[in-house]
C-alpha positions as CSV (number, residue, x, y, z in Angstrom):
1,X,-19.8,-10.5,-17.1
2,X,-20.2,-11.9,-13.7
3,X,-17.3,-14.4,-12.1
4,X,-15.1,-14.9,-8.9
5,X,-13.9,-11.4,-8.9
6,X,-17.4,-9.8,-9.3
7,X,-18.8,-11.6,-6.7
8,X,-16.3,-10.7,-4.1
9,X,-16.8,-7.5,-4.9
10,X,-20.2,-7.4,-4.5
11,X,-20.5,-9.5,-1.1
12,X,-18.0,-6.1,0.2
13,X,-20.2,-3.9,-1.5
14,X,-22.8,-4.9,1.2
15,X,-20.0,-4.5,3.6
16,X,-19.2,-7.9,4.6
17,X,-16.1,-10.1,4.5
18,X,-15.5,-13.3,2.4
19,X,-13.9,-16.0,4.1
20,X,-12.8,-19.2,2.5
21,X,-11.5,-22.3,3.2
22,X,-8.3,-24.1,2.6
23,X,-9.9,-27.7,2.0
24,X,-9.8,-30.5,-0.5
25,X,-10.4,-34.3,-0.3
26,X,-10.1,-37.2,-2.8
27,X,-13.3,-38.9,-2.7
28,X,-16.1,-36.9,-4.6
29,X,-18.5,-37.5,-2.0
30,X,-16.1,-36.1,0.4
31,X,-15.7,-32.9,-1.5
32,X,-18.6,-32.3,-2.0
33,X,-19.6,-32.4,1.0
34,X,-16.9,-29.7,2.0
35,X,-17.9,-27.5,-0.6
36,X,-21.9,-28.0,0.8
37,X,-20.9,-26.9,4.4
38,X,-18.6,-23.7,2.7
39,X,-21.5,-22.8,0.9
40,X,-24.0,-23.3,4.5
41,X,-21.8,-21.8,7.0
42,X,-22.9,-18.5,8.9
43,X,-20.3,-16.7,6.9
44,X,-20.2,-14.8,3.2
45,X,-18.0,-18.0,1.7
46,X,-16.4,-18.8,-1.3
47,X,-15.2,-22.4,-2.3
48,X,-12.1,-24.3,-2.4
49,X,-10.8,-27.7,-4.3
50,X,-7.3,-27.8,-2.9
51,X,-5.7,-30.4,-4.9
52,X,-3.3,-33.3,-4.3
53,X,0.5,-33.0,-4.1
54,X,0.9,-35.8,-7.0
55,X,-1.5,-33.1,-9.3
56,X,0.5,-30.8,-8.1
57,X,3.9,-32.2,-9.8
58,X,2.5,-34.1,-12.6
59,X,2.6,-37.9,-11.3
60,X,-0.7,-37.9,-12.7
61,X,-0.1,-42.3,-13.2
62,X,1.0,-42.0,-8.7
63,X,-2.9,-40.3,-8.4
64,X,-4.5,-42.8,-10.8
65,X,-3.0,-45.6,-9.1
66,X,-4.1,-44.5,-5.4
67,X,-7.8,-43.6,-6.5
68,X,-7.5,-47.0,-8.0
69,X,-6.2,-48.8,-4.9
70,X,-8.4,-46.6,-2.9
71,X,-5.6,-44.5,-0.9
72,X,-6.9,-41.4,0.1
73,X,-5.0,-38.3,-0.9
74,X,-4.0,-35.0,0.6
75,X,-6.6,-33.0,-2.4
76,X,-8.5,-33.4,-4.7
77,X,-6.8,-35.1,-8.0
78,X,-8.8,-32.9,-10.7
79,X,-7.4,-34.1,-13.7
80,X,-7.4,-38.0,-12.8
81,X,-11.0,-37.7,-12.4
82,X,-13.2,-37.0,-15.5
83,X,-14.7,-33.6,-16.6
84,X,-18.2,-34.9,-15.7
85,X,-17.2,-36.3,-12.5
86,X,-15.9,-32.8,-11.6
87,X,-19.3,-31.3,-13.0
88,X,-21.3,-33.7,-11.1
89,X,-19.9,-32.4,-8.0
90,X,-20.0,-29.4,-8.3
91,X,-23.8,-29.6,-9.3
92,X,-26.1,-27.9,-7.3
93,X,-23.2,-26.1,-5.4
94,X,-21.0,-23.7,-7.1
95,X,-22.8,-21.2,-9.2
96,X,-23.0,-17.0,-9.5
97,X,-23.3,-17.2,-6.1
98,X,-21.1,-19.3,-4.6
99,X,-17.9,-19.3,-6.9
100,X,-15.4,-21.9,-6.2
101,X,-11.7,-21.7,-6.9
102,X,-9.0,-24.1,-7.9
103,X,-6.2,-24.1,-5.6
104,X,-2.7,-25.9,-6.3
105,X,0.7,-25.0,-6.0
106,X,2.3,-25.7,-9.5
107,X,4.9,-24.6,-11.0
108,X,3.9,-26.3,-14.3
109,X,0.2,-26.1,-14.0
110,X,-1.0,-26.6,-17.5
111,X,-2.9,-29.8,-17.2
112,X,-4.7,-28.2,-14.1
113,X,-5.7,-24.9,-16.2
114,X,-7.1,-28.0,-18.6
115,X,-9.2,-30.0,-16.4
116,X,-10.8,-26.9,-14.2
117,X,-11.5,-24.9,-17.5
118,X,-12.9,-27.8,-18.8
119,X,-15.1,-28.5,-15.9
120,X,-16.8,-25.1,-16.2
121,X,-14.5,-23.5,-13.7
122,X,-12.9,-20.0,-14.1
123,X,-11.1,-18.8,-10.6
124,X,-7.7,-20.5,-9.8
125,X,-4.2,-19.1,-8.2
126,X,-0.3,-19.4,-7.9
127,X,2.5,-17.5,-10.1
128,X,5.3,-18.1,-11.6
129,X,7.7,-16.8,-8.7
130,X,5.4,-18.0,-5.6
131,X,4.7,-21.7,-7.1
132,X,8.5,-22.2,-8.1
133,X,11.0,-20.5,-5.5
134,X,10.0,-22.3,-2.3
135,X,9.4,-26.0,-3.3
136,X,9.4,-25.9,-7.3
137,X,11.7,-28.5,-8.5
138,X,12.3,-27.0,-11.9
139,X,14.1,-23.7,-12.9
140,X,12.3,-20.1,-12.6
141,X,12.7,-19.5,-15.9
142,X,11.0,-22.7,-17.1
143,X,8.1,-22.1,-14.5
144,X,7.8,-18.2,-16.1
145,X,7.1,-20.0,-19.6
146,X,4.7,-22.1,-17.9
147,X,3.1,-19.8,-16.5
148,X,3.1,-16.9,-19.5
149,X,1.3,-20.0,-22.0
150,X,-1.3,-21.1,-18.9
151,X,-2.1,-17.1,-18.4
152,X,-3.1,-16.7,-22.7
153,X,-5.1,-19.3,-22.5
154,X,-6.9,-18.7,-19.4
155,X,-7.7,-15.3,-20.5
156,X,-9.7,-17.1,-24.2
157,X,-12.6,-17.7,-21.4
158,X,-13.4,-14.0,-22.1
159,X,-14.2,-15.2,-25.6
160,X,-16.9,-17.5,-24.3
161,X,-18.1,-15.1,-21.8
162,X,-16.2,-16.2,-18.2
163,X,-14.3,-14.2,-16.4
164,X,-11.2,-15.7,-15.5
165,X,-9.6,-14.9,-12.1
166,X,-6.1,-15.4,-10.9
167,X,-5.0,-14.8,-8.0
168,X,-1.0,-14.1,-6.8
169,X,0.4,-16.1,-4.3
170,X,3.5,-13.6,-4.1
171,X,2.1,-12.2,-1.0
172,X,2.8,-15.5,1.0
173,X,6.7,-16.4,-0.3
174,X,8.2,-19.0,2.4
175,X,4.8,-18.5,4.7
176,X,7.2,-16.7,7.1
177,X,10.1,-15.1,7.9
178,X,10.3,-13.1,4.3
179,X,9.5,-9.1,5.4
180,X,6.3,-7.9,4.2
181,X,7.8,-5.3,1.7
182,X,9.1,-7.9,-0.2
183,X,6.3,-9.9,0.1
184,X,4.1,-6.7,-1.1
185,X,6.8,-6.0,-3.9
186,X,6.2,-10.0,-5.6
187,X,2.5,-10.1,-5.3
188,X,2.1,-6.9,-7.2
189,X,4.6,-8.0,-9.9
190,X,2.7,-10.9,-10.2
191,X,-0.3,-9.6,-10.7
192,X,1.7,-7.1,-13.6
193,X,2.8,-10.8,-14.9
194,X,-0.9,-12.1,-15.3
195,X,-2.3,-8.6,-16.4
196,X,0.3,-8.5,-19.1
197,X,-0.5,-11.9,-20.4
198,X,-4.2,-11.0,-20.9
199,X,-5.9,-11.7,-17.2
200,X,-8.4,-8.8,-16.1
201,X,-9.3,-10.1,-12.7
202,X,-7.3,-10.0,-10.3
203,X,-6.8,-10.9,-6.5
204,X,-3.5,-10.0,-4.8
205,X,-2.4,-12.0,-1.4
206,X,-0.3,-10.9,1.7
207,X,0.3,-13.5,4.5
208,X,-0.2,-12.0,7.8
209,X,3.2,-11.5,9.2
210,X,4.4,-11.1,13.2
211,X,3.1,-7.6,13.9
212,X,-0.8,-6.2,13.4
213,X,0.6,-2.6,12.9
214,X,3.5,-3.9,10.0
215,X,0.8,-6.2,8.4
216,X,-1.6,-2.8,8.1
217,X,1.3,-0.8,6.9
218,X,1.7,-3.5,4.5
219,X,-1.4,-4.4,2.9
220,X,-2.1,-0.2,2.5
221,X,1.2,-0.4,0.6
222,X,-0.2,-3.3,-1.9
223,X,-3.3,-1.6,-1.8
224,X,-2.0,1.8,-3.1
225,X,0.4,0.1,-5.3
226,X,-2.3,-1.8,-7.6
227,X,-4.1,1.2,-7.3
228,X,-1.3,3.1,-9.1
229,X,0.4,0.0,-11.6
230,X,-3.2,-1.4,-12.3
231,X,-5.6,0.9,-12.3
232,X,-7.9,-0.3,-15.2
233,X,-7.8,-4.3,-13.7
234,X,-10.5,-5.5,-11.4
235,X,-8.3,-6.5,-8.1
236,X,-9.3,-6.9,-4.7
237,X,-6.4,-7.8,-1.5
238,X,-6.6,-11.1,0.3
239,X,-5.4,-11.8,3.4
240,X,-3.8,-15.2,4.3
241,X,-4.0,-16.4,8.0
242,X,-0.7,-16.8,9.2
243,X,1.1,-19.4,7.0
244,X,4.1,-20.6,9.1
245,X,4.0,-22.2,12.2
246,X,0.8,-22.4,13.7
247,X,-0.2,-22.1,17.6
248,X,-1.2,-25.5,19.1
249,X,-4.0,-24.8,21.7
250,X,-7.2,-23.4,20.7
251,X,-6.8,-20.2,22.3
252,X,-4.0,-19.5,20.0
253,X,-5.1,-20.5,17.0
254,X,-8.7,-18.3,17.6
255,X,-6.8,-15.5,18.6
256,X,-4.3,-15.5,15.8
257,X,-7.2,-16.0,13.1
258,X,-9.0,-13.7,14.9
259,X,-6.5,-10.8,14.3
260,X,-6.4,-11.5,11.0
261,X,-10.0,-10.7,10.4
262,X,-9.6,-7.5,12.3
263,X,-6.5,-6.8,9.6
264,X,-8.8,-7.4,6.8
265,X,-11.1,-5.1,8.0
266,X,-8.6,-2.1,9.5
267,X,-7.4,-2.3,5.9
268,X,-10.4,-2.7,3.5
269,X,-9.6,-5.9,2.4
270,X,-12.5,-8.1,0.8
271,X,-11.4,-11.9,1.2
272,X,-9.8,-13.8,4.2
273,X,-8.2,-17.8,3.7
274,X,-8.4,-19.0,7.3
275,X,-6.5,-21.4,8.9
276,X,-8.5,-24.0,11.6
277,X,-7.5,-25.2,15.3
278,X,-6.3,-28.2,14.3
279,X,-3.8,-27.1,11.7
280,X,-0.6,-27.9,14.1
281,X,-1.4,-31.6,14.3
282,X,-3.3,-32.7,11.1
283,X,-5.9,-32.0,8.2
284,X,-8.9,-30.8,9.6
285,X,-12.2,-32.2,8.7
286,X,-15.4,-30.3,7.5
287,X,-16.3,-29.3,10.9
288,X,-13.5,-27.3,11.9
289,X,-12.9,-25.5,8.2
290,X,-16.6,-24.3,8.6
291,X,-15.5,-23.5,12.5
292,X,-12.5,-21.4,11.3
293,X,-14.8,-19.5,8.8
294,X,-17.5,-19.1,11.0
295,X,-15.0,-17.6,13.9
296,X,-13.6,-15.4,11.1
297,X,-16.8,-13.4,10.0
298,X,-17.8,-13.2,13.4
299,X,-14.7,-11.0,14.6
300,X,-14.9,-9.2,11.3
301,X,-18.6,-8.3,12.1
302,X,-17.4,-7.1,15.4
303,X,-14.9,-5.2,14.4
304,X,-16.9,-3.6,11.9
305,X,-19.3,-2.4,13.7
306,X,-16.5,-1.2,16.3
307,X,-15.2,0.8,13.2
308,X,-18.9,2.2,13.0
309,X,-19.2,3.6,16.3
310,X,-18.5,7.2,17.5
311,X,-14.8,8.3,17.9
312,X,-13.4,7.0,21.2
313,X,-16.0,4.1,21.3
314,X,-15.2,0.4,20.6
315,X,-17.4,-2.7,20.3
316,X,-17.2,-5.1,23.3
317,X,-16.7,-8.2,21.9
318,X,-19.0,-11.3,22.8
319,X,-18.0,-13.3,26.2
320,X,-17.3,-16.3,24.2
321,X,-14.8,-14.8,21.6
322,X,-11.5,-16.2,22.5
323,X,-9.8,-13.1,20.7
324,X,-11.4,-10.8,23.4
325,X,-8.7,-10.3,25.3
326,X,-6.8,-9.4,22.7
327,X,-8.9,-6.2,21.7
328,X,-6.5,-3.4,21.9
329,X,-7.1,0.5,23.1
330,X,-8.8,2.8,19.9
331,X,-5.5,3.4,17.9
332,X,-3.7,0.6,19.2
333,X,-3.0,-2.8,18.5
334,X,-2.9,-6.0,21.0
335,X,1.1,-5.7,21.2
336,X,1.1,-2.3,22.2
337,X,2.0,-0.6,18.5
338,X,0.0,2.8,17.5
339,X,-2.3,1.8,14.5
340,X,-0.9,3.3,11.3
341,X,-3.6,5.8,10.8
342,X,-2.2,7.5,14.6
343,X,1.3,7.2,13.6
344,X,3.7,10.1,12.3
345,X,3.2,11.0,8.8
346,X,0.2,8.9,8.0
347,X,-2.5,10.4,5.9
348,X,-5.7,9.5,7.3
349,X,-6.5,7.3,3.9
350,X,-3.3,5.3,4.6
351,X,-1.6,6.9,1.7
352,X,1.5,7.4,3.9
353,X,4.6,7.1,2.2
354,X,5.1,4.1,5.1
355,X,8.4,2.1,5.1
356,X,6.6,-0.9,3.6
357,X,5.7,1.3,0.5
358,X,9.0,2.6,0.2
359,X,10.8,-0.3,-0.4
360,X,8.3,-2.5,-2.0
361,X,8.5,0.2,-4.7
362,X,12.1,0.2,-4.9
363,X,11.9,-3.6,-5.4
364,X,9.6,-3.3,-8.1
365,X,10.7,-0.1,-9.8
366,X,14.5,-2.4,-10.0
367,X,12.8,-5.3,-11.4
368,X,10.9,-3.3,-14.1
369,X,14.0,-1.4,-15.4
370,X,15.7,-5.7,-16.2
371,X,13.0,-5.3,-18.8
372,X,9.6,-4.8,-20.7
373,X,8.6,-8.2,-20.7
374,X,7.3,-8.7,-16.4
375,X,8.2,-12.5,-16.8
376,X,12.1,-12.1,-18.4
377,X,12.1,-8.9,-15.7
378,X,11.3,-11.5,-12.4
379,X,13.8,-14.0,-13.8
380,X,16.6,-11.4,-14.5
381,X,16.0,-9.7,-11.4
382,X,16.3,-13.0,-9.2
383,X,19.6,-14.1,-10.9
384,X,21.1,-10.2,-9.7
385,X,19.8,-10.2,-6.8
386,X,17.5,-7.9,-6.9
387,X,14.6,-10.0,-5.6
388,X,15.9,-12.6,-2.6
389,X,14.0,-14.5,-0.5
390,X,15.6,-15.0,3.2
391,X,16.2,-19.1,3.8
392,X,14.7,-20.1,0.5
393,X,16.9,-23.0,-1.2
394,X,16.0,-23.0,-4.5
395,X,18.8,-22.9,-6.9
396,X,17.7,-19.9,-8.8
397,X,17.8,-17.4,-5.4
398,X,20.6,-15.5,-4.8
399,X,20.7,-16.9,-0.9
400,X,22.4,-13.6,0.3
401,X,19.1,-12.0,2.1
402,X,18.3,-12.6,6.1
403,X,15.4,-11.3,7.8
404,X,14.9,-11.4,12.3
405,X,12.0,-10.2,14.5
406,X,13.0,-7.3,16.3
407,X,12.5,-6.5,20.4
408,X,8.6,-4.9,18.7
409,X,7.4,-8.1,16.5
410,X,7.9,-6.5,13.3
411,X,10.2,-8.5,10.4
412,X,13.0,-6.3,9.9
413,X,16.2,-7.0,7.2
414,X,19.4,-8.4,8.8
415,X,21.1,-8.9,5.8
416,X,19.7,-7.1,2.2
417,X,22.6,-8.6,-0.3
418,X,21.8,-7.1,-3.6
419,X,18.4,-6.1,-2.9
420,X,18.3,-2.8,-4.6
421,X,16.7,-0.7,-1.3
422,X,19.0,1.8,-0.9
423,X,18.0,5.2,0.7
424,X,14.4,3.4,0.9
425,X,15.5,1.5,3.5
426,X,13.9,2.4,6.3
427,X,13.9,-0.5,8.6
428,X,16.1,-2.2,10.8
429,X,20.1,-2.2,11.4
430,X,21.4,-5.2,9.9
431,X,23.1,-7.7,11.9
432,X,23.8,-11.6,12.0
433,X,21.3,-14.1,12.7
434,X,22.3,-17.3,14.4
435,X,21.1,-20.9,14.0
436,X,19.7,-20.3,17.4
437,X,17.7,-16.8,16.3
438,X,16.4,-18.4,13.2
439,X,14.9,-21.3,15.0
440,X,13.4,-19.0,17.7
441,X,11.9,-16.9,15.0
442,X,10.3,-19.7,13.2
443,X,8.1,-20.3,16.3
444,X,7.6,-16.9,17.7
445,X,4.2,-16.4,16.6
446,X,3.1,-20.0,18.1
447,X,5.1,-19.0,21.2
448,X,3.1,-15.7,21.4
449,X,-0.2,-16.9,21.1
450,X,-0.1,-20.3,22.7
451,X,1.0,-18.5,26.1
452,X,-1.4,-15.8,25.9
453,X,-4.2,-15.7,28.5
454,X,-7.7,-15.0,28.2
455,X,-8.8,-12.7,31.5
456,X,-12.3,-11.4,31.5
457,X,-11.2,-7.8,31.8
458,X,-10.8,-5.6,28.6
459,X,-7.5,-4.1,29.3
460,X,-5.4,-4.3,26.1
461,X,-2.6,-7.9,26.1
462,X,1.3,-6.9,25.5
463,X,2.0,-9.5,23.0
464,X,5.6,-10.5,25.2
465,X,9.0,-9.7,23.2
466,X,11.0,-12.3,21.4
467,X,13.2,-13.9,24.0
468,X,16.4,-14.8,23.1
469,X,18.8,-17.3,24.1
């Protein structure tokens, strides 16, 4: 049985990385010409049909009446358009191999399963914690039944002989500001939540963070954890650019993308979502999503074959790579951190019982004792506490958990609340975090890469400490 998962598997295999896009557009022709370019790009690519906010939160009559006035929308509105327009574009495109995938954000997502089933489509993503908490407007509890019906009847495709893929969204909560072992700790529950309502193929996401040598730490922990809760499902990790604020020059943004291709490939993991120059200021077009991919494979091909060399020999990246400059020492990373595989403790698989994996466990090992049943486990644990998501608003989280960027980079707890971490805590002091710290937080990554320079020597950057007010 072939399907999304099976060919991202393969394409690593061969010992390349898949990068895909974040796109989607109204118009059909539009699309499809998005999904053309994907497909054509100098880059082992997967598709995307992002689709429109009004989809999204089931105005289905607001998206009929703006394809019927001719507004353009921000995606594409799936289940406003007919199954055999949705065929029709796809046509010719998407096939065995060149999957494309459904992407969303909906907390009650059952007329999307519908219409992308329907249109001969099989690979889609969210959960019922990550497409609720941050922006849902209906309780978690309603979203978890949701969610549990859309997963049983996604998995019937097996019955017809498609592979259905989910993939978690967990690994992304709040795009920043949330530290990674809770981050690590709600993808892998969600991908428990869809295993346990039939779904066999599985991706599991982590949003690059603030620090290379946390974000390695983090995805080995998610890695290892799947490995040991999962171990008859078909999952592969994939790695979100950085979802919060973005840099606003160039350089930054090809820098910042560009380290997270070298994270996907420090830590084995076989699909990248990349993020464009012009995502500070507006959608980009065509051009610069099949720019962004393009950059992405060709600083994972670099770094792969830097991996390749002999011991104490690294790849010297090509003149025009604008991430050059920010090719660390063997061993170390751009801000100055030892790579996990150097530091104390660390096994040279990454099997390290690393801070990340500590308490991501803990998190999860809490939530599983609320109950049998993964979906009444996530909803019992939020209401005690146990899973809290620093700044998120939503009604149904606690509120109690802070989070700050330490003097290093890395996203450390200032405030845990009820989170059950305990003697697996094993970072950061606690302390209080000002209006003025959270504000400087939220742009510390676009701060740090916007005012980084680009010499031609190959002497390793110091990404500068936070500065504070």
């Amino acid at each position: 049985m072939t399907g999304f998962g099976a060919y991202v598997r393969s394409v690593h295999r061969r010992g390349e990385l898949v990068v895909q896009p974040r796109m989607g557009f109204s118009g059909t022709a539009e699309m499809r010409a998005g999904l053309a370019a994907t497909r054509a790009a100098d880059a082992a690519t997967v598709g995307t049909i992002t689709l429109d906010s009004y989809t999204r939160v089931g105005e289905l009559a607001a998206a009929e009446e703006a394809l019927r006035s001719g507004i353009a929308l921000n995606g594409y509105p799936i289940v406003t358009y007919d199954e055999s327009t949705t065929r029709e574009l796809l046509a010719g495109i998407a096939g065995e191999d060149f999957p494309v995938q459904i992407r969303h954000g909906s907390a009650t997502p059952l007329h999307i399963f519908g219409a992308l089933t329907r249109a001969g489509l099989d690979a889609t993503e969210g959960g019922p914690v990550s497409y609720c908490l941050p922006y849902g407007r209906i309780p978690l509890e309603q979203s978890v039944t949701n969610w549990t019906r859309c997963c049983e009847e996604f998995a019937r495709l097996r019955e017809l002989g498609r592979e259905p893929h989910l993939e978690t969204f967990g690994g992304c909560m709040l795009g920043q500001l949330c530290p990674p072992s809770q981050l690590v700790a709600i993808s892998m529950l969600e991908a428990l939540f869809f295993h346990q309502h039939g779904i066999r193929s599985i991706s599991l996401s982590y949003a690059q963070q603030t620090h290379q040598g946390q974000d390695e730490e983090a995805v080995l922990a998610l890695r290892r954890l799947h490995r040991e809760l999962l171990p008859d499902a078909d999952c592969h990790i994939v790695i979100y650019a950085y979802m919060g604020v973005y840099p606003t020059t160039p350089e930054g943004a090809h820098a910042l993308l560009g380290r997270a291709a070298e994270l996907a490939v420090a830590t084995g993991a076989e699909r990248l979502i990349v993020k464009t120059a012009a995502e500070a200021h507006r959608i980009p077009t065509i051009g610069e999503n099949v720019a962004a991919l393009e950059h992405a494979a060709t600083v994972s091909r670099a770094a792969r074959r830097a991996t390749a060399l002999p011991a104490g020999h690294s790849a010297a990246p090509a003149a025009t790579d604008p991430t050059a400059a920010l090719t660390a020492r063997p061993g170390t990373y751009a801000d100055g951190s030892a790579a996990l595989t150097a530091g104390p403790g660390a096994a040279a698989d990454g099997s390290t019982d690393s801070a990340v994996y500590a308490e991501a466990r803990a998190l999860i090992e809490a939530v599983m004792n609320c109950g049998p049943d993964v979906g009444t486990a996530l909803f019992r644990a939020f209401k005690r506490g146990y899973l809290d998501i620093p700044y998120c608003l939503h009604p149904d989280n606690m509120g109690r958990s802070r989070s700050y960027i330490d003097d290093t980079g890395r996203l450390q707890w200032a405030e845990t609340g009820m989170l059950p971490l305990g003697n697996a805590r094993k970072s950061g002091t606690g302390r209080s975090v000002s209006s003025t710290d959270l504000i400087s937080a939220l742009s510390f990554v676009q701060r740090t890469y916007d005012q980084l320079a680009f010499p031609e020597s190959r002497e390793p950057l110091r990404i500068p400490r936070q500065q504070r007010p």
